[in-house]
C-alpha positions in Angstrom: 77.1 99.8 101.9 78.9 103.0 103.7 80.2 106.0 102.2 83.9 104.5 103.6 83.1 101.4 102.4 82.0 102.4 98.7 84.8 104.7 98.5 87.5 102.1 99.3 85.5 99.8 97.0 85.5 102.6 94.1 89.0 102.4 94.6 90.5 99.3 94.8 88.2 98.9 91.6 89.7 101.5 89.4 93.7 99.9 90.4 92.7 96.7 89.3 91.4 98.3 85.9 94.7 100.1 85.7 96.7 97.2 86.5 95.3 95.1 83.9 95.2 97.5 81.1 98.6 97.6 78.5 101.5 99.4 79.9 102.0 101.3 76.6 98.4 103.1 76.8 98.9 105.4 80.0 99.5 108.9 78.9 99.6 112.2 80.4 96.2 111.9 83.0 97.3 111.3 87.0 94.2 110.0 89.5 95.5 110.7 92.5 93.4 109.3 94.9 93.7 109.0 99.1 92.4 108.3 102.3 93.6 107.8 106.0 93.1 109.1 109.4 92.5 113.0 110.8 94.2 113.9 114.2 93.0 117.5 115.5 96.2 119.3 116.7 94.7 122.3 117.9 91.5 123.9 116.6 91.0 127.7 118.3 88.0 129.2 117.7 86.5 132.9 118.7 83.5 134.1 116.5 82.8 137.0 116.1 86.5 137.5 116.3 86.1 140.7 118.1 83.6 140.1 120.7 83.2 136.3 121.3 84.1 133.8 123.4 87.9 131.9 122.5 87.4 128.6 123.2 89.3 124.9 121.7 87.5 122.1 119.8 90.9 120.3 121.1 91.4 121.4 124.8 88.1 122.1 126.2 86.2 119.8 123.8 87.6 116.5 122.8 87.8 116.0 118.7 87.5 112.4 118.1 89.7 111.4 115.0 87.9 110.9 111.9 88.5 109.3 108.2 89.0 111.7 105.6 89.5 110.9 101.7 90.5 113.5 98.8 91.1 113.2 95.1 93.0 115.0 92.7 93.3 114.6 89.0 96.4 116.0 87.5 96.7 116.3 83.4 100.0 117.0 82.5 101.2 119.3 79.1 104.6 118.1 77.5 107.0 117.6 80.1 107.2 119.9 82.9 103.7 122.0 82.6 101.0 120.5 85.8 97.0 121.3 85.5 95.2 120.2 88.6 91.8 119.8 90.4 91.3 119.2 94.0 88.3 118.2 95.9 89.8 117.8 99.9 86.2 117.4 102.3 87.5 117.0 106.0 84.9 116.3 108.8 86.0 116.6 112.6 83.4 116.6 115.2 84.0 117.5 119.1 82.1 117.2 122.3 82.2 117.8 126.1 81.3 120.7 128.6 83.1 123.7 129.9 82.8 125.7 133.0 82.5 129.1 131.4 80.0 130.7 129.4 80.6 130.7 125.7 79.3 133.9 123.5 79.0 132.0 120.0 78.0 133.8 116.9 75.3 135.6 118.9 73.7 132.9 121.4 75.3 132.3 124.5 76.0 128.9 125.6 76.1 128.4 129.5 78.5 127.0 131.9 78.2 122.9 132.3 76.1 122.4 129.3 76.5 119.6 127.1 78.5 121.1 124.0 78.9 119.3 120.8 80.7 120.8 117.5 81.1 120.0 114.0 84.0 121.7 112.1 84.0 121.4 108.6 86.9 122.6 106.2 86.0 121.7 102.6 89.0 122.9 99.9 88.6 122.6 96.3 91.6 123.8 94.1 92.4 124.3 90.4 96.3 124.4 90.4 99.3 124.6 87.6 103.0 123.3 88.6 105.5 124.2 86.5 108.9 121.3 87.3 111.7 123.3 86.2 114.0 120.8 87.6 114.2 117.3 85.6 116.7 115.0 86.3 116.8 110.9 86.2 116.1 111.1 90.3 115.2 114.0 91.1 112.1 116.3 89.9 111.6 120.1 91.6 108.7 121.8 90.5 106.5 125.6 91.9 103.2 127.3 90.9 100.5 128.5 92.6 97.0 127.3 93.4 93.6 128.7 93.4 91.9 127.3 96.2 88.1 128.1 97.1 87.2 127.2 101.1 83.8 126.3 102.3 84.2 126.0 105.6 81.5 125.9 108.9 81.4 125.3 112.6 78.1 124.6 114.2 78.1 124.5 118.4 74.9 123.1 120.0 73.8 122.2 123.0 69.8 121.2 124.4 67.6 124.0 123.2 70.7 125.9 121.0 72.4 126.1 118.4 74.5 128.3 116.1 76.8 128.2 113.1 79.1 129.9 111.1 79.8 129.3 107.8 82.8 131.1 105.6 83.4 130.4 102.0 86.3 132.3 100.2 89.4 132.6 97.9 92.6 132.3 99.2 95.3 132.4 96.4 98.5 129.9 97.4 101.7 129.0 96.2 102.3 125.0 95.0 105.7 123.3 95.3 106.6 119.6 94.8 110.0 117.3 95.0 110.0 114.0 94.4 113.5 111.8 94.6 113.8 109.2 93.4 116.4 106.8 94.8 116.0 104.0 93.4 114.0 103.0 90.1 110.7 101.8 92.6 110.5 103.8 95.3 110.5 107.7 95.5 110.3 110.7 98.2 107.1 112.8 97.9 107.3 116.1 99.4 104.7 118.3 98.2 101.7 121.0 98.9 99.8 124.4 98.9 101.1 127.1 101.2 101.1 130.9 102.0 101.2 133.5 104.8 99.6 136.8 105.4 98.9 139.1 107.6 95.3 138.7 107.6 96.0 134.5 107.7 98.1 131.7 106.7 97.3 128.6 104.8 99.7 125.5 104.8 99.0 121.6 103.6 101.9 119.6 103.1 102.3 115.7 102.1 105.7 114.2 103.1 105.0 110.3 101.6 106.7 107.6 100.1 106.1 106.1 96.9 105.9 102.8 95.2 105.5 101.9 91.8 103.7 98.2 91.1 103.6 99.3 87.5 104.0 102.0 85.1 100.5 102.7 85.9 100.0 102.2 89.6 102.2 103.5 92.2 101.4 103.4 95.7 102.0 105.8 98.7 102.2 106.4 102.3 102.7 109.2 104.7 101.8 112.1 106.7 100.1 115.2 105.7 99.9 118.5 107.8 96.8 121.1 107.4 97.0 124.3 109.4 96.0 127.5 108.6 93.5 130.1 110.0 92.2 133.8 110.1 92.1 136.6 112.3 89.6 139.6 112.0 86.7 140.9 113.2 84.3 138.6 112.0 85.9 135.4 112.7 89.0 134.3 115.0 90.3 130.6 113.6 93.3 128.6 113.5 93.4 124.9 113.3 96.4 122.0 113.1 95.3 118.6 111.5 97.4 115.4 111.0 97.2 113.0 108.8 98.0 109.5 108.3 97.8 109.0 104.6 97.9 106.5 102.3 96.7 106.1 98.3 97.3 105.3 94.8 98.3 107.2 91.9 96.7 105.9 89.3 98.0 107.0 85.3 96.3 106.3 82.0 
C-alpha cells in the first residue's frame, strides 16, 4: 500500500471512529487533518543569492503538480485561548532544459542539459490563537506562530548535482474568521503570515465547512503558500496553490 493510499486510509479510519463514538464525549482536542493537490505559481530561484544564476522551477522547468497532505492538532483552553502543532511537508519536483548556463550553488550546469529539480518546503509550527470575538455566527480570533522551515532544492543533471538546504525560524502572526451562516455550514478564512524586509511568509486557507456531527465536520477550499528570501546566500520566492479538502475531527 502507498504512502497516499495509507494516509487516506489512516483517515477515513479515524472519521468513522469519531462518528460512531457518543456525541457528549468530544472535548476540547481538534485533529485537523488534510490533503489535496499542489499547483506551482511561480518558484524563482538564484543561489548564492549574490553570484548565481536566477532561474524558474515554473518557466524554464515545468513543476508537475503533486499531492500534498498536513495535520494539525489544536487543544483548546476554556473558550477563546488556541494551542497548536503543525506538521505541513510539500514535495514539488521540476524538469526540462534551458539554453543558458546555470551557476548553482557552486557547479555549473551547461546549456541544453537535461535538468531535473526537487524543491522541498517542510513547515512545522507550534501556534496560540487567542478568538477575542465570539458571537452565535461569527468567531474572529489573532496570535502568532512559531514556525521552523526545513527547506531544500537539489538541481541535477548526468554527471552533476547540487543542493541547498535552509532550515530556520521565522516568527509569524496567526489570524482566523469563521462565519457561520447557517447552523451546518461555515466560512473558514484562516492562516500564518508576515513581511520583512529580509522576506515574507504567507499561507492562507479560504474553505468551507460542513458539520456531519458534533464531531466531524468536513471542508473544502483553496489554500495559498508564498513567501521567500532575499540575501546573499540564497535568492527564493515561490507561489503554491492548493486544492484542499479535509476533516476536522473533535474528541
Amino acid at each position: 500500500m502507498g504512502a497516499d493510499m495509507r494516509f487516506t486510509f489512516w483517515i477515513i479510519t479515524v472519521a468513522l471512529l469519531a462518528a460512531a463514538a457518543p456525541a457528549q464525549e468530544y472535548g476540547n482536542w481538534t485533529l485537523d487533518l488534510e490533503a489535496g493537490a499542489a499547483f506551482s505559481g511561480y518558484n524563482d530561484v538564484r543561489i548564492p543569492g549574490d553570484t548565481g544564476t536566477r532561474f524558474s522551477l515554473t518557466e524554464d522547468l515545468e513543476t508537475d503538480p503533486a499531492a500534498y497532505w498536513r495535520v494539525r492538532l489544536s487543544y483548546t483552553l476554556g473558550e477563546r485561548h488556541t494551542l497548536s502543532v503543525l506538521a505541513a511537508p510539500l514535495r514539488l519536483e521540476a524538469e526540462g532544459t534551458v539554453d543558458f548556463p546555470i551557476d548553482y550553488e557552486g557547479v555549473t550546469f551547461p546549456a541544453g542539459a537535461p535538468l531535473t529539480a526537487n524543491y522541498r518546503f517542510d513547515s512545522y509550527r507550534l501556534s496560540y490563537r487567542y478568538d477575542f470575538l465570539i458571537r452565535e455566527n461569527l468567531v474572529l480570533g489573532a496570535g502568532f506562530t512559531a514556525k521552523v522551515r526545513d527547506a531544500a532544492i537539489r538541481l541535477a543533471a548526468p554527471g552533476l548535482g547540487a543542493e541547498k538546504t535552509n532550515t530556520g525560524f521565522v516568527p509569524l502572526i496567526r489570524f482566523r474568521l469563521q462565519w457561520n451562516w447557517n447552523p451546518a455550514w461555515a466560512f473558514l478564512l484562516e492562516g500564518d503570515a508576515l513581511a520583512a524586509p529580509q522576506g515574507r511568509a504567507e499561507d492562507v486557507l479560504a474553505a468551507l465547512a460542513y458539520d456531519l456531527s458534533p464531531r466531524v465536520s468536513l471542508k473544502a477550499g483553496y489554500r495559498i503558500l508564498e513567501g521567500g528570501a532575499d540575501n546573499d546566500e540564497v535568492y527564493s520566492f515561490a507561489l503554491v496553490h492548493y486544492a484542499a479538502a479535509g476533516l476536522l475531527l473533535r474528541f
